[in-house]
PDBQT receptor file of N, H, CA, C and O in Angstrom, charges set to zero:
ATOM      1  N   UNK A   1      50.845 174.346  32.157  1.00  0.00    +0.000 N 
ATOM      2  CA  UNK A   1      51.289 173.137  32.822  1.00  0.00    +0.000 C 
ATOM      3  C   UNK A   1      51.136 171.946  31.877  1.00  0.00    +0.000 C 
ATOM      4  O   UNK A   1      50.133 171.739  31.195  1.00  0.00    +0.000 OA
ATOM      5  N   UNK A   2      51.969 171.369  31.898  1.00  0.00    +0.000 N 
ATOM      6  H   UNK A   2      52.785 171.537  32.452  1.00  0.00    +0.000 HD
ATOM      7  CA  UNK A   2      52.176 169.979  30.871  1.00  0.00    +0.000 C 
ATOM      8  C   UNK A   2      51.300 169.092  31.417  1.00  0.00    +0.000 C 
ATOM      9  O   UNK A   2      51.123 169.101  32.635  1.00  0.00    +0.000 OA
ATOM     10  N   UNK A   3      50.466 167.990  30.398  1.00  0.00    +0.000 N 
ATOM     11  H   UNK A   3      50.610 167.983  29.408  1.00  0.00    +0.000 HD
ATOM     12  CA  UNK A   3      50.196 166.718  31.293  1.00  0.00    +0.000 C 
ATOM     13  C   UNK A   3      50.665 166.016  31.409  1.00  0.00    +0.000 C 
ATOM     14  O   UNK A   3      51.644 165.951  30.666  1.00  0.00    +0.000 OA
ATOM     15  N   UNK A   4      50.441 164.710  32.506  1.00  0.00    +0.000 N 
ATOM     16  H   UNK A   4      49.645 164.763  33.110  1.00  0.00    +0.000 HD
ATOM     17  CA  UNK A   4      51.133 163.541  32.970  1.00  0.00    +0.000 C 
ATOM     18  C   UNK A   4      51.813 162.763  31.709  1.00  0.00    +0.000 C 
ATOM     19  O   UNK A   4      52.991 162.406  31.717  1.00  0.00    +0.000 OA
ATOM     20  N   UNK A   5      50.931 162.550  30.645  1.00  0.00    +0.000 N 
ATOM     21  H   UNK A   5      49.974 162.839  30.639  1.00  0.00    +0.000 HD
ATOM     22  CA  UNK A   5      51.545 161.750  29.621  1.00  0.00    +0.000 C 
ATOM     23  C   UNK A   5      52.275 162.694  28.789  1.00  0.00    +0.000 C 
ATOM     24  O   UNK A   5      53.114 162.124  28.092  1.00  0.00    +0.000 OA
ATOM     25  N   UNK A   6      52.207 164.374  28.589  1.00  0.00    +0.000 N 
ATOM     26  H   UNK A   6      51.525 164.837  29.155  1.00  0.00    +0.000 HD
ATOM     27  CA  UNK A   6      53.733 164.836  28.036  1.00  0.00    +0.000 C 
ATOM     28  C   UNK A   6      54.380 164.936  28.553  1.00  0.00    +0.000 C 
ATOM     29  O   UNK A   6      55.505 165.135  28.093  1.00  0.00    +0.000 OA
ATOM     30  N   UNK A   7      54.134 164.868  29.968  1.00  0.00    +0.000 N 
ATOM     31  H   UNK A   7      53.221 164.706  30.341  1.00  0.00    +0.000 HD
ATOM     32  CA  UNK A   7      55.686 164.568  30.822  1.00  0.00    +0.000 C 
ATOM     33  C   UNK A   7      56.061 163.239  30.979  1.00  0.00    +0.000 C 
ATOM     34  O   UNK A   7      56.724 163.058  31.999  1.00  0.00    +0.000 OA
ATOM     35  N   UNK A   8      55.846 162.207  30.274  1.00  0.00    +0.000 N 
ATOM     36  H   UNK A   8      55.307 162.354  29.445  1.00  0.00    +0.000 HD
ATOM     37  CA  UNK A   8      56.296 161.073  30.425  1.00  0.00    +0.000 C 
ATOM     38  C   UNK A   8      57.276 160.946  29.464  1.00  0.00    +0.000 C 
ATOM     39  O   UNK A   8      58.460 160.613  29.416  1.00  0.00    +0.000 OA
ATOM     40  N   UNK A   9      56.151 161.425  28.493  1.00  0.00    +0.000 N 
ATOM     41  H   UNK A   9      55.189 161.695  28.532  1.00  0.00    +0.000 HD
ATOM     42  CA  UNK A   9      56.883 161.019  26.389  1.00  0.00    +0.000 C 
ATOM     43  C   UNK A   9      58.298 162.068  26.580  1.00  0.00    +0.000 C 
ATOM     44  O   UNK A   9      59.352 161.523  26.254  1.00  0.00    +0.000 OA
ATOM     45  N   UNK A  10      58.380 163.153  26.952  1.00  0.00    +0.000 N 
ATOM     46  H   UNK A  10      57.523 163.596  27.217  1.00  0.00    +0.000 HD
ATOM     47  CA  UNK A  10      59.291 164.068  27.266  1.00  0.00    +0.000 C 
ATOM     48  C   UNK A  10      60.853 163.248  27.919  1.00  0.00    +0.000 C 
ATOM     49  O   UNK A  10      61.992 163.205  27.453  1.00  0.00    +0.000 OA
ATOM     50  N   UNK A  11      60.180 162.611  29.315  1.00  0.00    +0.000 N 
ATOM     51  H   UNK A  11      59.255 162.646  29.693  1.00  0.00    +0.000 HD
ATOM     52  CA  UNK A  11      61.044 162.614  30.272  1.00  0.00    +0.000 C 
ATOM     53  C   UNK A  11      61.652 160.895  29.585  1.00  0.00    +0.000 C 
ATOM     54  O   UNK A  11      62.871 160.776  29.705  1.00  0.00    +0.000 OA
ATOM     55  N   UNK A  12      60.918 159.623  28.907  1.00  0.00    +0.000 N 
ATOM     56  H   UNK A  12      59.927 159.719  28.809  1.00  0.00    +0.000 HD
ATOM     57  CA  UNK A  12      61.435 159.087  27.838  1.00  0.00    +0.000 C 
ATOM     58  C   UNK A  12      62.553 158.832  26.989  1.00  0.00    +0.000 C 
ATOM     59  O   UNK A  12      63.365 157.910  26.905  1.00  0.00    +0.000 OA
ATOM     60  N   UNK A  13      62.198 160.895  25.825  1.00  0.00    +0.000 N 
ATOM     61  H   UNK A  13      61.538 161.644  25.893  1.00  0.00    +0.000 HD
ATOM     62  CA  UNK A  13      62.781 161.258  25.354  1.00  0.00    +0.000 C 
ATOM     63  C   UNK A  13      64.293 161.406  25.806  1.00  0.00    +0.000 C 
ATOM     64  O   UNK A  13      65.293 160.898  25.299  1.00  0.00    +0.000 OA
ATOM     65  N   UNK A  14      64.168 162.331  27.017  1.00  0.00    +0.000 N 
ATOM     66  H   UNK A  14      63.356 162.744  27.430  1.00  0.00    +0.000 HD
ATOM     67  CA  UNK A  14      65.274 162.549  27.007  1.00  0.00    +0.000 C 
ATOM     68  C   UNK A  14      66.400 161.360  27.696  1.00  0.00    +0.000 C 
ATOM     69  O   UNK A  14      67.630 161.405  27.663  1.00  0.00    +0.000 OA
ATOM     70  N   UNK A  15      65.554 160.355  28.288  1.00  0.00    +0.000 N 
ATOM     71  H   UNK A  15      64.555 160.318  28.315  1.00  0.00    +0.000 HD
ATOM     72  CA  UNK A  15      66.628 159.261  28.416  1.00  0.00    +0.000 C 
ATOM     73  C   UNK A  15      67.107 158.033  27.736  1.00  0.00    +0.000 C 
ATOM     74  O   UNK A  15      67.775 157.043  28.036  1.00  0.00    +0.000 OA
ATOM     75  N   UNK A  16      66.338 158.620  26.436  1.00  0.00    +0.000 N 
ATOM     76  H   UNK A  16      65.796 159.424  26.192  1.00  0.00    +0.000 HD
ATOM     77  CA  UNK A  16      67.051 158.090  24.729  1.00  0.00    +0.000 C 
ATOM     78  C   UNK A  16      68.194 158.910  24.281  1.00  0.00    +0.000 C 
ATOM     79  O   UNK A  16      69.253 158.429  23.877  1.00  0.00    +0.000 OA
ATOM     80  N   UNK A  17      67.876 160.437  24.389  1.00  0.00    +0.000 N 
ATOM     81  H   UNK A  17      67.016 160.828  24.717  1.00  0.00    +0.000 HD
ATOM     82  CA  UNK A  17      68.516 160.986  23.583  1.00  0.00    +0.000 C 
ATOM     83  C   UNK A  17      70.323 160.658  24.602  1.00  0.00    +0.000 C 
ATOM     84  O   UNK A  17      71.353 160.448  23.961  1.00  0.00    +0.000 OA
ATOM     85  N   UNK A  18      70.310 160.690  26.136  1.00  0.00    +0.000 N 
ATOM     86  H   UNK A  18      69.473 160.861  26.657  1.00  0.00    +0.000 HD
ATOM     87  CA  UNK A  18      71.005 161.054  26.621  1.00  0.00    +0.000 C 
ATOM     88  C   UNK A  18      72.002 159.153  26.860  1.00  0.00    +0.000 C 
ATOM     89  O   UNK A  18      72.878 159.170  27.725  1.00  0.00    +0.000 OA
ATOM     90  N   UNK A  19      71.833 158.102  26.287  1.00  0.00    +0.000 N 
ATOM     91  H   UNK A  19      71.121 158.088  25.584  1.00  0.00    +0.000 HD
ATOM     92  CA  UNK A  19      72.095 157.153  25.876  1.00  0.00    +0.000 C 
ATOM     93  C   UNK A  19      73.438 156.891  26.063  1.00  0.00    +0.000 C 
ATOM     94  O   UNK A  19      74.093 157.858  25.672  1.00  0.00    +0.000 OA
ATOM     95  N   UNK A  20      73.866 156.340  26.329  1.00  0.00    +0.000 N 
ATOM     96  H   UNK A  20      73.334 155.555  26.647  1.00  0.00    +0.000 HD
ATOM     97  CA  UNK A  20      75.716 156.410  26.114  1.00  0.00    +0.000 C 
ATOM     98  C   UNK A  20      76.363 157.864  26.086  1.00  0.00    +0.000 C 
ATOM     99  O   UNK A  20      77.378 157.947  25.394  1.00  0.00    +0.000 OA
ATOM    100  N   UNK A  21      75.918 159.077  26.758  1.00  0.00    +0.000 N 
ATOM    101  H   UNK A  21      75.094 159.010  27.319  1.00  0.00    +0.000 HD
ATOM    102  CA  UNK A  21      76.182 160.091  27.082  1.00  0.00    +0.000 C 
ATOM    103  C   UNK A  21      76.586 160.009  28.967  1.00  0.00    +0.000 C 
ATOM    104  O   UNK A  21      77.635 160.280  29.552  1.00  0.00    +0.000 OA
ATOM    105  N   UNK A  22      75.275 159.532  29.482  1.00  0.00    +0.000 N 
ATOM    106  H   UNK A  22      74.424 159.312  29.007  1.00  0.00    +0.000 HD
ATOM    107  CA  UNK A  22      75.497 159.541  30.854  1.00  0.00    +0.000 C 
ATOM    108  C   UNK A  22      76.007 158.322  31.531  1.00  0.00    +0.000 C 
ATOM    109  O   UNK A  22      76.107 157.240  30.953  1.00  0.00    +0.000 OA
ATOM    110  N   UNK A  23      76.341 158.536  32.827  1.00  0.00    +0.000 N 
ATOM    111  H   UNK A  23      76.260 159.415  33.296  1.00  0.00    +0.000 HD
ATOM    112  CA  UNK A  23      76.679 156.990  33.222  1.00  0.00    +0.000 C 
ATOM    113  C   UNK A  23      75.679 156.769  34.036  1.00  0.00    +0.000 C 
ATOM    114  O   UNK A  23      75.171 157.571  34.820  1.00  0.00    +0.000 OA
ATOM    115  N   UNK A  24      75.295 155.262  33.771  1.00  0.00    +0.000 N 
ATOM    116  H   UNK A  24      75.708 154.611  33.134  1.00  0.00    +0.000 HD
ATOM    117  CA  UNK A  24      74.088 154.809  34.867  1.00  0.00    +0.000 C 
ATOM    118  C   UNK A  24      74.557 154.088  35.972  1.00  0.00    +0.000 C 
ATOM    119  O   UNK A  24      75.716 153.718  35.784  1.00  0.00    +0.000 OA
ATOM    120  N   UNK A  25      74.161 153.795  36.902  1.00  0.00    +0.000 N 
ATOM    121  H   UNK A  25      73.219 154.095  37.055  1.00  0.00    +0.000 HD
ATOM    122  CA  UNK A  25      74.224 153.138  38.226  1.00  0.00    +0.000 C 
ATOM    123  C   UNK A  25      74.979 151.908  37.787  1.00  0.00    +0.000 C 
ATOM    124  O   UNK A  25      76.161 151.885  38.130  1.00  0.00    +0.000 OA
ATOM    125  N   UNK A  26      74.525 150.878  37.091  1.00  0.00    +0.000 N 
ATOM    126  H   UNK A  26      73.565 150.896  36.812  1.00  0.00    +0.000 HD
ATOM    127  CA  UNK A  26      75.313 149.732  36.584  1.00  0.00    +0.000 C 
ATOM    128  C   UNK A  26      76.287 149.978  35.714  1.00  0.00    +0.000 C 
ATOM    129  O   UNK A  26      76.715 148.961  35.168  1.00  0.00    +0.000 OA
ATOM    130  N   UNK A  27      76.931 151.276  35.302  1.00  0.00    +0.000 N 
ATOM    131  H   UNK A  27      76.584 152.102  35.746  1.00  0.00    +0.000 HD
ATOM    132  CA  UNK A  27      78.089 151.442  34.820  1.00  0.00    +0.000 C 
ATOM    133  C   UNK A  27      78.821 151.843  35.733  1.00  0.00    +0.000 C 
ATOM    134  O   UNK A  27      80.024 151.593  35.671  1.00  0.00    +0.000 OA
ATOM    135  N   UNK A  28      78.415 152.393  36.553  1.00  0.00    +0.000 N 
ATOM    136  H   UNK A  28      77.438 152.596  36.603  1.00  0.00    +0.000 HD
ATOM    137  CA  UNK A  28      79.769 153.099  37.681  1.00  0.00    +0.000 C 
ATOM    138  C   UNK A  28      79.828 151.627  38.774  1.00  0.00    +0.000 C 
ATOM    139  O   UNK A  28      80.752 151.629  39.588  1.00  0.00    +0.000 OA
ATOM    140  N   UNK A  29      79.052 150.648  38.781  1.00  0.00    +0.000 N 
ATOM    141  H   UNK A  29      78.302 150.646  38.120  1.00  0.00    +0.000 HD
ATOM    142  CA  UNK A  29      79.485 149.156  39.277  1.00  0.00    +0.000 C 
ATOM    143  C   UNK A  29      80.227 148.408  38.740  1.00  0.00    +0.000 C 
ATOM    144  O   UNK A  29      80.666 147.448  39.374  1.00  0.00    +0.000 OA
ATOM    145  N   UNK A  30      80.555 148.606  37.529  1.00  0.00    +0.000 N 
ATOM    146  H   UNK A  30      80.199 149.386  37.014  1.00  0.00    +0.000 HD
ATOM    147  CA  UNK A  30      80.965 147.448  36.477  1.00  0.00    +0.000 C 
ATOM    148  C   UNK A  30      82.382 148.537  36.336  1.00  0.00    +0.000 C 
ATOM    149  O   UNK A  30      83.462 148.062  35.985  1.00  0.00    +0.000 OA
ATOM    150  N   UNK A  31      82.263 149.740  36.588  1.00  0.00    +0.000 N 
ATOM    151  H   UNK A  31      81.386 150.127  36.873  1.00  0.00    +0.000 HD
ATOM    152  CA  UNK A  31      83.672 150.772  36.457  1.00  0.00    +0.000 C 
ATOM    153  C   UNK A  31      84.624 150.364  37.700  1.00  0.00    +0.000 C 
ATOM    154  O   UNK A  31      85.821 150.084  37.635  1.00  0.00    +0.000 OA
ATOM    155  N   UNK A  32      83.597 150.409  39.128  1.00  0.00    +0.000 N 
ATOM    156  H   UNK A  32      82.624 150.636  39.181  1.00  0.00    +0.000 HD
ATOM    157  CA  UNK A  32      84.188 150.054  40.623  1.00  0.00    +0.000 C 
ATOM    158  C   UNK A  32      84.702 148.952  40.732  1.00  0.00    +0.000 C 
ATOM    159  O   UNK A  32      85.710 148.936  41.438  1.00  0.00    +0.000 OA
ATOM    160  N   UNK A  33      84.250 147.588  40.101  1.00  0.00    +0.000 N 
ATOM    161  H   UNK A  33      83.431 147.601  39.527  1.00  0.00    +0.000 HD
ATOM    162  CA  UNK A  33      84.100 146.192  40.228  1.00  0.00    +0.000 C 
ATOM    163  C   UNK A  33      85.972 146.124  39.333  1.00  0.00    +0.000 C 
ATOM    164  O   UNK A  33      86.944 145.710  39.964  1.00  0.00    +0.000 OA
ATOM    165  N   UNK A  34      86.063 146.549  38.050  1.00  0.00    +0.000 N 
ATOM    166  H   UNK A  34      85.273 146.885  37.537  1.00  0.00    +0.000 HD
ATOM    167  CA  UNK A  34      87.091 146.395  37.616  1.00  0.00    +0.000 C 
ATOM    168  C   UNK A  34      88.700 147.484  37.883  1.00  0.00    +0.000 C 
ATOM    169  O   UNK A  34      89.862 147.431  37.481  1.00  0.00    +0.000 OA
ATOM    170  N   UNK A  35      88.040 148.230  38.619  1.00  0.00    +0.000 N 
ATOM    171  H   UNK A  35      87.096 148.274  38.946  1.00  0.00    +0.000 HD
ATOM    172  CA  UNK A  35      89.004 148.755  39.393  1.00  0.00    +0.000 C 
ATOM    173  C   UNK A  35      89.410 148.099  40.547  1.00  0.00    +0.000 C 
ATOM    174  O   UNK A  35      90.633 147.961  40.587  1.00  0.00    +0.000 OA
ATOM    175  N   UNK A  36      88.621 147.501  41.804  1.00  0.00    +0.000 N 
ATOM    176  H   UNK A  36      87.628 147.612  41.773  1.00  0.00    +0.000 HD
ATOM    177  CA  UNK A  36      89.037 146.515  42.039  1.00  0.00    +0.000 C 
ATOM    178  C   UNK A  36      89.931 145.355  41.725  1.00  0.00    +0.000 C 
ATOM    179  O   UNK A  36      91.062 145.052  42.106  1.00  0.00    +0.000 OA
ATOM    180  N   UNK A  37      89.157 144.858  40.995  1.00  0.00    +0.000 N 
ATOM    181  H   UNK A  37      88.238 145.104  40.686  1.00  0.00    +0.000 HD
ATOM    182  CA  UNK A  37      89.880 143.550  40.251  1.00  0.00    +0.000 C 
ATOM    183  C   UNK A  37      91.379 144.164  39.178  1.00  0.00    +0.000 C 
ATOM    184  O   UNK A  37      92.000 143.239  38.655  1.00  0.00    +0.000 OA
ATOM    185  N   UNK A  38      91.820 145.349  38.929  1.00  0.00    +0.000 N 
ATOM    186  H   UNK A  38      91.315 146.101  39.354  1.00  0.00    +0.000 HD
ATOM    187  CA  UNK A  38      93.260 145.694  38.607  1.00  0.00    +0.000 C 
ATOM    188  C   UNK A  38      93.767 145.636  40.227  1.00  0.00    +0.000 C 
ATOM    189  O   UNK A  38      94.702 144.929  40.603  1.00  0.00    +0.000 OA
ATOM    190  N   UNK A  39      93.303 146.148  40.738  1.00  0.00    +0.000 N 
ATOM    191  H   UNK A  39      92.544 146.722  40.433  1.00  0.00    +0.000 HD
ATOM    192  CA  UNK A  39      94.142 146.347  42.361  1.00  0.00    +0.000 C 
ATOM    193  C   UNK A  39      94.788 145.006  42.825  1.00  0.00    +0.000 C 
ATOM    194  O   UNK A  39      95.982 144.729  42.937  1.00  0.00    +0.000 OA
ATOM    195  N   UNK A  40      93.195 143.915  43.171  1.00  0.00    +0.000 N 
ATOM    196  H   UNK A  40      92.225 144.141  43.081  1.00  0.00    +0.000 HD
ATOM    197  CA  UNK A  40      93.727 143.227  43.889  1.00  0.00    +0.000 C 
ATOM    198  C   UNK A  40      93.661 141.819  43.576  1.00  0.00    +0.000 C 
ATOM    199  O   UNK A  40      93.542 140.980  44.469  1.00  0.00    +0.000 OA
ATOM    200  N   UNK A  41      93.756 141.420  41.944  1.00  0.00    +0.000 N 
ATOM    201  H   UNK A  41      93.852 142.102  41.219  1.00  0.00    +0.000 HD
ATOM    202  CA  UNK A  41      93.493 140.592  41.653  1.00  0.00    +0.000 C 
ATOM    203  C   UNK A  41      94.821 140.546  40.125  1.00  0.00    +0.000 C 
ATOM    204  O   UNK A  41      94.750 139.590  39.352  1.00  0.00    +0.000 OA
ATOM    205  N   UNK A  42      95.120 140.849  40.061  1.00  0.00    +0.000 N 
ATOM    206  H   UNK A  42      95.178 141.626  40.689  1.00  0.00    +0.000 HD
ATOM    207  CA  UNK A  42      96.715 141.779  38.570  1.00  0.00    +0.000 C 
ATOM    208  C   UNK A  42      97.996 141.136  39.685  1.00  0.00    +0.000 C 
ATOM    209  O   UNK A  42      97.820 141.511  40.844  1.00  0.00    +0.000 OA
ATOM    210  N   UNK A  43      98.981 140.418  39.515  1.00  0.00    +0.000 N 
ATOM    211  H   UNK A  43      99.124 140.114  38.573  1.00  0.00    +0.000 HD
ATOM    212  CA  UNK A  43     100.047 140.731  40.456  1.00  0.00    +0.000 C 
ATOM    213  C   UNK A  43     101.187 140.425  39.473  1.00  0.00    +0.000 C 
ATOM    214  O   UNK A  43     101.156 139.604  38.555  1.00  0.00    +0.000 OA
ATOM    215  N   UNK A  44     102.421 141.410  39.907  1.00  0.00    +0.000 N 
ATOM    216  H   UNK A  44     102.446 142.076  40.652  1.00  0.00    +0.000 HD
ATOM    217  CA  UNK A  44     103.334 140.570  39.016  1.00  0.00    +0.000 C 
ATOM    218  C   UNK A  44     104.449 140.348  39.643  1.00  0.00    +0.000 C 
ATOM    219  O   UNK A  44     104.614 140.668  40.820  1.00  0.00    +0.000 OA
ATOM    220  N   UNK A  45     105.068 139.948  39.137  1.00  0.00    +0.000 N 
ATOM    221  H   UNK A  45     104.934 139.689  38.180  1.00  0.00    +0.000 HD
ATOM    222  CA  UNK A  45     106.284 138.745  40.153  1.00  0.00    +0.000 C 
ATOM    223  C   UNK A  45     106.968 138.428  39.300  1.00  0.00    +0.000 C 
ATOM    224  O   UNK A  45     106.396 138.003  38.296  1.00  0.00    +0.000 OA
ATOM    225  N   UNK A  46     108.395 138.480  39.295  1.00  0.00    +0.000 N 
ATOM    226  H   UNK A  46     108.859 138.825  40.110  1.00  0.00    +0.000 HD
ATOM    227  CA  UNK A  46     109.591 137.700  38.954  1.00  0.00    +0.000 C 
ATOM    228  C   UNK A  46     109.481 137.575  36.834  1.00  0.00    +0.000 C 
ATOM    229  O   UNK A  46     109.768 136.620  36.112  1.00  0.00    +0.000 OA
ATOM    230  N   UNK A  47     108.906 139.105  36.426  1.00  0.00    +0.000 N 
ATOM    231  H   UNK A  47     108.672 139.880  37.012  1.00  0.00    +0.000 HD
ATOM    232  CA  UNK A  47     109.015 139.353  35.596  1.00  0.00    +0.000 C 
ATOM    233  C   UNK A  47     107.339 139.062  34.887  1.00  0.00    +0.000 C 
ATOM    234  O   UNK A  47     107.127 139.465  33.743  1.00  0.00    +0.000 OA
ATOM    235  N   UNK A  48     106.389 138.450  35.558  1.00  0.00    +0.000 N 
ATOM    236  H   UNK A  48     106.562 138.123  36.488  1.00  0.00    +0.000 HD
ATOM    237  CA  UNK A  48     105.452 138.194  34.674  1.00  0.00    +0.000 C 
ATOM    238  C   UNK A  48     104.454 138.164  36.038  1.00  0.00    +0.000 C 
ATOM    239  O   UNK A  48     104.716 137.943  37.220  1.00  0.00    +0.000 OA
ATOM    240  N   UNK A  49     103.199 138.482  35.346  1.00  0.00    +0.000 N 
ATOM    241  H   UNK A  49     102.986 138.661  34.385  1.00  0.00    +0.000 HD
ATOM    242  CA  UNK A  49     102.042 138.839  35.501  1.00  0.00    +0.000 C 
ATOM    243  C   UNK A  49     101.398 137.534  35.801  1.00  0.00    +0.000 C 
ATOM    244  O   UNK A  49     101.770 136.490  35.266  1.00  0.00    +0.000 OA
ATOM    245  N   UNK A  50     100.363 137.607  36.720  1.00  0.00    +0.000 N 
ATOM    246  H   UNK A  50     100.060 138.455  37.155  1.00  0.00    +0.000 HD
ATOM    247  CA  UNK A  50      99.484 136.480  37.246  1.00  0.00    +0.000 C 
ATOM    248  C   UNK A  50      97.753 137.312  37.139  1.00  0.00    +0.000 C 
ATOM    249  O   UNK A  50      97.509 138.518  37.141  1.00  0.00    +0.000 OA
ATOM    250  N   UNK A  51      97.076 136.493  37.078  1.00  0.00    +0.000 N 
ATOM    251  H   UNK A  51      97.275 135.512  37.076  1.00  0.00    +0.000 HD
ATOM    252  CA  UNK A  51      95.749 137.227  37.087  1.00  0.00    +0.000 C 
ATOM    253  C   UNK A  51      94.795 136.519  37.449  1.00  0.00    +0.000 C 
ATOM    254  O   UNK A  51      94.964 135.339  37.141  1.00  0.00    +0.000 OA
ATOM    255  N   UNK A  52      93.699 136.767  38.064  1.00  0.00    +0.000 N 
ATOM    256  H   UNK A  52      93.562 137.725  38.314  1.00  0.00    +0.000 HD
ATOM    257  CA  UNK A  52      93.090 135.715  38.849  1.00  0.00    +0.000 C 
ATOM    258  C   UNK A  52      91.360 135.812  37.747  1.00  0.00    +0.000 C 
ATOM    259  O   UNK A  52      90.745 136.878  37.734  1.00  0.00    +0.000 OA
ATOM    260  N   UNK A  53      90.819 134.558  36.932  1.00  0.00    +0.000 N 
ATOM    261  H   UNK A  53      91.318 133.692  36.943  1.00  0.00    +0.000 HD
ATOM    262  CA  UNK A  53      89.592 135.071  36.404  1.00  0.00    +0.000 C 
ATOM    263  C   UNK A  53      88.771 135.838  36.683  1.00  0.00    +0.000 C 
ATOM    264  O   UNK A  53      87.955 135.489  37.537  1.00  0.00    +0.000 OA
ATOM    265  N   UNK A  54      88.679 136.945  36.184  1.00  0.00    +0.000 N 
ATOM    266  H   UNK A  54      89.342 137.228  35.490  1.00  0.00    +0.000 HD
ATOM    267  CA  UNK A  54      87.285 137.795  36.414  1.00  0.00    +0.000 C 
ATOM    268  C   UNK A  54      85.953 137.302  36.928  1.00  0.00    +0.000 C 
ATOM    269  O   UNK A  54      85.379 137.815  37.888  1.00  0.00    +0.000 OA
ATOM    270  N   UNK A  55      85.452 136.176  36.163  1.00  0.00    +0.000 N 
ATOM    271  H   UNK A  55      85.919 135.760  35.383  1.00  0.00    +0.000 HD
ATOM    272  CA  UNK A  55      84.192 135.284  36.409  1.00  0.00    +0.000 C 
ATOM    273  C   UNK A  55      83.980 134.413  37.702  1.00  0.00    +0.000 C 
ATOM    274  O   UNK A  55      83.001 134.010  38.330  1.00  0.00    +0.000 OA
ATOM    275  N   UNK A  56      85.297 134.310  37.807  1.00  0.00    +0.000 N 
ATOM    276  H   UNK A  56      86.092 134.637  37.297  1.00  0.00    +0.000 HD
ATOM    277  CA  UNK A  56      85.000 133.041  39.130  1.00  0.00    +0.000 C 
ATOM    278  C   UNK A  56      85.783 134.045  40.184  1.00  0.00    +0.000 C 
ATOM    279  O   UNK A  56      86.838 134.666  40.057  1.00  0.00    +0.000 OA
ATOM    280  N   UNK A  57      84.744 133.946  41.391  1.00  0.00    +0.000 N 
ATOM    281  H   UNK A  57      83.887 133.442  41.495  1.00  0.00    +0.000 HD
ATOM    282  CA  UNK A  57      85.421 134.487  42.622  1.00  0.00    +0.000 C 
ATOM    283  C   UNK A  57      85.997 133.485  43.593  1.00  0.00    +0.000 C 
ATOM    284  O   UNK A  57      85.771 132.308  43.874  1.00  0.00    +0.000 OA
ATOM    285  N   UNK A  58      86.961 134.571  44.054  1.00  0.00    +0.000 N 
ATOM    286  H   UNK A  58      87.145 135.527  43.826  1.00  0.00    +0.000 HD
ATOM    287  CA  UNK A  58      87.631 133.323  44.558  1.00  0.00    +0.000 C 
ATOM    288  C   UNK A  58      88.550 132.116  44.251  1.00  0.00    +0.000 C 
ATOM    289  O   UNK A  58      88.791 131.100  44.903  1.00  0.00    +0.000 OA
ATOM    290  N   UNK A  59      89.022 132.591  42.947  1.00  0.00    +0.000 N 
ATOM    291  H   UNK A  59      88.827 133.416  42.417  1.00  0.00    +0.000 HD
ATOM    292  CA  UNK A  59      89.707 131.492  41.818  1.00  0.00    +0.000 C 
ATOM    293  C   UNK A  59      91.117 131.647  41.931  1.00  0.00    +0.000 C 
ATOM    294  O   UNK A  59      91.871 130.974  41.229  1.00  0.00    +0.000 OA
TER     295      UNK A  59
């Protein structure tokens, strides 16, 4: 059985090694958030594109 602190340095490890491999919680928000914002915030009309700022809601 491992101890508490090699299962720490271990469990650490592997969420260095696994770095820009996995997606974290605030990437699949920032993935949802701009899928959104193509949907319902992109429009185009009468040959050209309108877009509403990303930063300001409600803009």
């Amino acid at each position: 059985m491992a101890s508490p602190m090699t299962t720490d340095v271990l469990e650490r490890f592997w969420n260095l090694e696994s770095m820009g491999v996995t997606q974290s919680d605030e990437n699949i928000d920032k993935t949802r958030y701009f899928k959104d914002y193509q949907t319902s915030s992109i429009e185009y009309e009468n040959g050209r594109y309108t877009a509403k700022l990303p930063w300001k809601l409600d803009h």
